[in-house]
C-alpha positions in Angstrom: 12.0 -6.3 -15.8 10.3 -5.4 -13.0 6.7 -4.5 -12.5 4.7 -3.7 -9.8 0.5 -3.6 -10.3 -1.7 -2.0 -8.1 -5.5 -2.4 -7.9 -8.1 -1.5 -5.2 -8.4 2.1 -4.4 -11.6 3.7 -4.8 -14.1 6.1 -3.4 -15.2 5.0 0.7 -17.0 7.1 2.7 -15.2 8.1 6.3 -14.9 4.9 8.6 -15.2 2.4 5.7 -12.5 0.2 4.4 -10.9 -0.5 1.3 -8.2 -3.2 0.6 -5.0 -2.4 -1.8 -3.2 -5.2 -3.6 0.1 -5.3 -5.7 0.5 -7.8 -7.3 4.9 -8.0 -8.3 7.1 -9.4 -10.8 10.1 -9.8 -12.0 11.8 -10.3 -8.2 12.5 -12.5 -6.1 9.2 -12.0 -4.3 9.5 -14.3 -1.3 12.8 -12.6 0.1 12.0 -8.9 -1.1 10.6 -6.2 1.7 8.0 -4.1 0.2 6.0 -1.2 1.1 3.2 1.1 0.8 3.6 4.6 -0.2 1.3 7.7 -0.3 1.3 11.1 -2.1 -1.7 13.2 -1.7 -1.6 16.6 -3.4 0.9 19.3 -2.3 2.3 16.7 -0.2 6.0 14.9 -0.1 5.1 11.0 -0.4 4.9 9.4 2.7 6.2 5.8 3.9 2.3 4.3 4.9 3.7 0.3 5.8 6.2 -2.2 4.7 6.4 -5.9 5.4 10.4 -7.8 4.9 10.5 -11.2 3.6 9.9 -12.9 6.7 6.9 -10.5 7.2 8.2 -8.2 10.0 5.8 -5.4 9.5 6.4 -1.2 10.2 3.4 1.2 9.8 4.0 5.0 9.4 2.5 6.9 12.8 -0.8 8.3 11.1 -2.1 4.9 10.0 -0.8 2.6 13.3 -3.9 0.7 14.7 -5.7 1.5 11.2 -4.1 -0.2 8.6 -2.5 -3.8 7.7 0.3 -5.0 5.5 0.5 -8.6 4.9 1.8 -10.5 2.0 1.0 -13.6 0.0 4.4 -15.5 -1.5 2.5 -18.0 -3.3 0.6 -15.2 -5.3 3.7 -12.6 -5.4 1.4 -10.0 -4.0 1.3 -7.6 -1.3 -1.9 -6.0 0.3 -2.8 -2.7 2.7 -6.5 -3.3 4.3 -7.2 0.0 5.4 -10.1 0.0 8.1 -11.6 3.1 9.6 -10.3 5.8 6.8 -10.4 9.3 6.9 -10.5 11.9 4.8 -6.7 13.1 5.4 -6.0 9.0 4.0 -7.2 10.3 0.3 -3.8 10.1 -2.0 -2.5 8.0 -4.6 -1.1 5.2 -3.1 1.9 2.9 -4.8 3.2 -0.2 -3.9 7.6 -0.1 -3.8 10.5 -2.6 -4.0 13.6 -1.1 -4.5 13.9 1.2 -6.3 10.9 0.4 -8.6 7.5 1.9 -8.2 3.6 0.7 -9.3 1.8 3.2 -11.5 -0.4 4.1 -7.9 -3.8 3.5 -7.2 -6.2 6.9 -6.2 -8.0 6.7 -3.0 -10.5 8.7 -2.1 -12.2 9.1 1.6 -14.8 11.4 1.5 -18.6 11.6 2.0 
C-alpha cells in the first residue's frame, strides 16, 4: 500500500528555516507529482508546492520566493526548505500523492 512519511517540522523562530522531507512508498515514485499541503487551525488546507515527475514545480502565492520543492528519485523522497518563515507559516504540514496523504508534520514559527 501506499505510505507517505513526513519528518522535519519543528519549532523556528521568525526568519529561520526548517527543511520538510517525505520520504514515499508504495508508487511509482519517479513519474508521480507530489505536493505540500498545509492546515493550520480554523483553516481549510491549503496547496503550499508541488513538483511533477519531471520536476516542474508550482508554489501557492503566500510562500513564492520563500519556499522550495525539489525531489530526490533515487531516495523516493520529496522535500519543502522553507527559508525566511513567519508566524502565519505555523500548521501541520503533509506531504500528498493522489489521493493518499502523510500523517503531517507540526510546524511552528514563533519567538
Amino acid at each position: 500500500q501506499v505510505q507517505l512519511v513526513e519528518s522535519g517540522g519543528g519549532l523556528v523562530q521568525p526568519g529561520g528555516s526548517l527543511r520538510l522531507s517525505c520520504t514515499a512508498s508504495g508508487i511509482i515514485f519517479s513519474i508521480s507529482g507530489m505536493s505540500w499541503y498545509r492546515q493550520a487551525p480554523g483553516k481549510e488546507r491549503e496547496l503550499v508546492a508541488s513538483i511533477t515527475g519531471s520536476s516542474n514545480t508550482h508554489y501557492g502565492d503566500s510562500v513564492k520566493g520563500r519556499f522550495t520543492v525539489s525531489r530526490d528519485n533515487a531516495e523516493n523522497t520529496v522535500y519543502l526548505q522553507m527559508n525566511s518563515l513567519k508566524p502565519e507559516d505555523t500548521a501541520v504540514y503533509y506531504c500528498n500523492v493522489g489521493r493518499h496523504w502523510g500523517q503531517g508534520t507540526q510546524v511552528t514559527v514563533s519567538s
